[in-house]
N, C-alpha and C positions, 0 to 999 in steps of 0.2 A: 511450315510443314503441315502436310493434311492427313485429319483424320482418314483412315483405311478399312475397310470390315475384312475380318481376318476368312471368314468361312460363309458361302454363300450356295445356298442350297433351294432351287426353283422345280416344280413337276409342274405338268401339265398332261392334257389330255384333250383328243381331238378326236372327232366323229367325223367322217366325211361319207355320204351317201350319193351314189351316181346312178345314172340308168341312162343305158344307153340300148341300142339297138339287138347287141349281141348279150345283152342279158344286164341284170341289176347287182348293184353293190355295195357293200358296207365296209368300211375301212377304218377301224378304231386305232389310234397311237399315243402312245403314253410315252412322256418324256421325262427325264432328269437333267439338267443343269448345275454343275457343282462349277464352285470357283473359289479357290483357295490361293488370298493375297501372303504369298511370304511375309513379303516387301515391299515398298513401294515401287521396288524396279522388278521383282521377282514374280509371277504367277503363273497359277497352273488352272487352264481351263479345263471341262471336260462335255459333254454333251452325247446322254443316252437314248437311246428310242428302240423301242419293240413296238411292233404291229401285229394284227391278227392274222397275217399270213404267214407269223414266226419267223418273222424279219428280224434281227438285231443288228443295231448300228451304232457305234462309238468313236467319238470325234476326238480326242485328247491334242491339247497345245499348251507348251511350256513358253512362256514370253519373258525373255530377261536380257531388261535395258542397262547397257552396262558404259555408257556415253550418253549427254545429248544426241539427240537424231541418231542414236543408234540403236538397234533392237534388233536380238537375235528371235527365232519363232524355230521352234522343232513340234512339229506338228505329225501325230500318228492315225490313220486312220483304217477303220476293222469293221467290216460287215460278214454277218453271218447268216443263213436262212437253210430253211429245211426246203427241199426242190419239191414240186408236186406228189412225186412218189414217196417224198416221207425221206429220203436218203439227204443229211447231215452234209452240208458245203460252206466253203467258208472262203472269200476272198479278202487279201488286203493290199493296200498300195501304197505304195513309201516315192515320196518325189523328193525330189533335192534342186 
């Protein structure tokens, strides 16, 4: 049997600076990464990001092996952002 980390918690932050023809840009994004092992067959990913155009994105997946070569994955995913005029929209997508 192997050792497991029960809670696993990563940020980061990223700059990316463009320029291009139609004008110059700066695009800062900060992340979270959380990963929480139940179990050895049981876990729950998650993965956050905001951007400085008041983007939010969150990736969440549940993975739980419950056979050899078998693995179920429900996987949720949620983007949110403010539209230029400042008016609050929100999509999400569910696939199966």
């Amino acid at each position: 049997m192997e050792a497991v980390a029960l809670f696993i918690v990563e940020l980061n932050s990223t700059r990316n600076v463009g320029r291009l023809p139609e004008g110059n840009f700066t695009q800062d994004l900060v992340g979270t990464r959380v990963r929480v092992n139940v179990s050895s067959n049981l876990q729950l990913n998650s993965y956050l990001q905001y951007d400085n155009s008041d983007s939010f994105g969150a990736n969440t997946r549940l993975r739980w092996t419950f056979a050899p070569l078998g693995d179920l994955f429900v996987v949720y995913n949620h983007n949110l952002r403010h539209d230029i005029d400042r008016r609050p929209g929100a999509r999400s997508t569910w696939g199966w």
